[in-house]
MILOTOR-670893 format. One record per residue (C-alpha): x, y, z; residue number from 0; residue in three letters. Coordinates in nm, 4 decimals, padded with zeros to 6 digits. Example, Ala and Ser with C-alpha at 12.3 -4.5 7.8 and 13.67 -1.06 7.14 Angstrom:
# MILOTOR-670893
east/north/up/num/residu
01.2300/-00.4500/00.7800/0/ALA
01.3670/-00.1060/00.7140/1/SER
This chain:
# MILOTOR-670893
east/north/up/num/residu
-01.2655/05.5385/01.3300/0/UNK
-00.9349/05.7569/01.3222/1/UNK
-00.9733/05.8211/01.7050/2/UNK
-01.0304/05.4412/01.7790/3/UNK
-00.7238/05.3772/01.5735/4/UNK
-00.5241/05.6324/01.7964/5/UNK
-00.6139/05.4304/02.0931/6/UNK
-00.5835/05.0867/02.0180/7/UNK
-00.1690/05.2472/01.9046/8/UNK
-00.1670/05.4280/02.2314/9/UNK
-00.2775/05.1197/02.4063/10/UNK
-00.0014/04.8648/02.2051/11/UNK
00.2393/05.1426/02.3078/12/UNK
00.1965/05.1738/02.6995/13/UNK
00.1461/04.7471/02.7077/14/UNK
00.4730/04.7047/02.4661/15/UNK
00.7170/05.0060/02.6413/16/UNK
00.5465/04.8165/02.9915/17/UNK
00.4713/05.1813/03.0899/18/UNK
00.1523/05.0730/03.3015/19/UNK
00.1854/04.9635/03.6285/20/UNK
00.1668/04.5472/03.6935/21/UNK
-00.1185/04.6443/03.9688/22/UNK
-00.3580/04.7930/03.6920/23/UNK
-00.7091/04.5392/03.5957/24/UNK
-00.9426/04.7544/03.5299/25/UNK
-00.9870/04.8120/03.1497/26/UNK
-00.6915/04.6217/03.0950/27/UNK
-00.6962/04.3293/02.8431/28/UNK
-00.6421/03.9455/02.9417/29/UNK
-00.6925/04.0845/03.3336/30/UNK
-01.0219/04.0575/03.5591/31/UNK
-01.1255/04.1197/03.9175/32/UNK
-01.0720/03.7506/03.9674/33/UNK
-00.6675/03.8424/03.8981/34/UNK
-00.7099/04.1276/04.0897/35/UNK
-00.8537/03.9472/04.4232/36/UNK
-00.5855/03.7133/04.3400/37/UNK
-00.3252/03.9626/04.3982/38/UNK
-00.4522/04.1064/04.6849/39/UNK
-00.4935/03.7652/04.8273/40/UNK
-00.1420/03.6998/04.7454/41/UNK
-00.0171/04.0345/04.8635/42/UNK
-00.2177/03.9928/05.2102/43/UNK
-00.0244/03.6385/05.2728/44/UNK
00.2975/03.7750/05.2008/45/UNK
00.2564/04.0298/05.4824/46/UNK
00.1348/03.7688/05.7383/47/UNK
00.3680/03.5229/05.6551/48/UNK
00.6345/03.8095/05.7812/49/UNK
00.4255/03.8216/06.0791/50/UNK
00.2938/04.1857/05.9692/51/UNK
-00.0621/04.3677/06.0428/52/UNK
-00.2776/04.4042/05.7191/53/UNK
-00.5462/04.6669/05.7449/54/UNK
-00.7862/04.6717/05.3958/55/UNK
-01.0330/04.9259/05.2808/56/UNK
-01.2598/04.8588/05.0266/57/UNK
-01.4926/05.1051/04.8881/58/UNK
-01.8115/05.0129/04.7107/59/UNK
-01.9744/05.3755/04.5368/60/UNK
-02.2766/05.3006/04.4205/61/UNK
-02.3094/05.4034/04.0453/62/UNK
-02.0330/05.5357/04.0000/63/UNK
-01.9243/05.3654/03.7187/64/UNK
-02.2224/05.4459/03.5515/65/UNK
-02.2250/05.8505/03.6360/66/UNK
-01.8591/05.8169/03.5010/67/UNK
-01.9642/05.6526/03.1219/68/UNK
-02.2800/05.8894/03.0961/69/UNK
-02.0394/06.1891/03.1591/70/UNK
-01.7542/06.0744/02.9543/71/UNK
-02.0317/05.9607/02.6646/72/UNK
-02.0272/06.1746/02.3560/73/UNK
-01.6528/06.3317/02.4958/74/UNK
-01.4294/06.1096/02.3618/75/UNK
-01.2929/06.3396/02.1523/76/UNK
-01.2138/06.5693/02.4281/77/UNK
-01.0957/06.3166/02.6380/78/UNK
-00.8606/06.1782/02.3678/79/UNK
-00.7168/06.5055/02.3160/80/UNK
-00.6788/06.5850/02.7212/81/UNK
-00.4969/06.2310/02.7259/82/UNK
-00.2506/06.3191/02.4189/83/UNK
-00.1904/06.6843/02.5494/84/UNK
């Protein structure tokens, strides 16, 4: 309970001092991958419109999310502490 209420004051924080960057959708509130398509949609006319080259990677690895929450599962905690140190 205490170490959710830590991170929902971190969160307001960083979203209120507008200390993350615009860019950021995952695990961000009121964003999705549609918005972040969007922007890369938007970002890729801009260039071409100037008459620029776009060259885009994307990278797909499989599970990884998943590996990621079974590691981090049962380390919040730690984690929490890492982040505030």
């Amino acid at each position: 309970m205490l170490e959710k209420l830590l991170i929902n004051r971190i969160m307001h924080f960083l979203y209120s001092s507008d200390l993350l960057n615009q860019n950021q959708f995952g695990f961000t509130p009121q964003k999705s991958t549609t918005d972040a398509a969007m922007a890369v949609k938007d970002f890729i006319d801009e260039v071409l419109t100037k008459g620029q080259i776009v060259a885009l990677v994307s990278l797909d690895v499989k599970g990884a999310f998943d590996v990621a929450a079974s590691y981090f599962k049962g380390n919040e905690r730690y984690l929490l502490s890492q982040k505030l140190i």
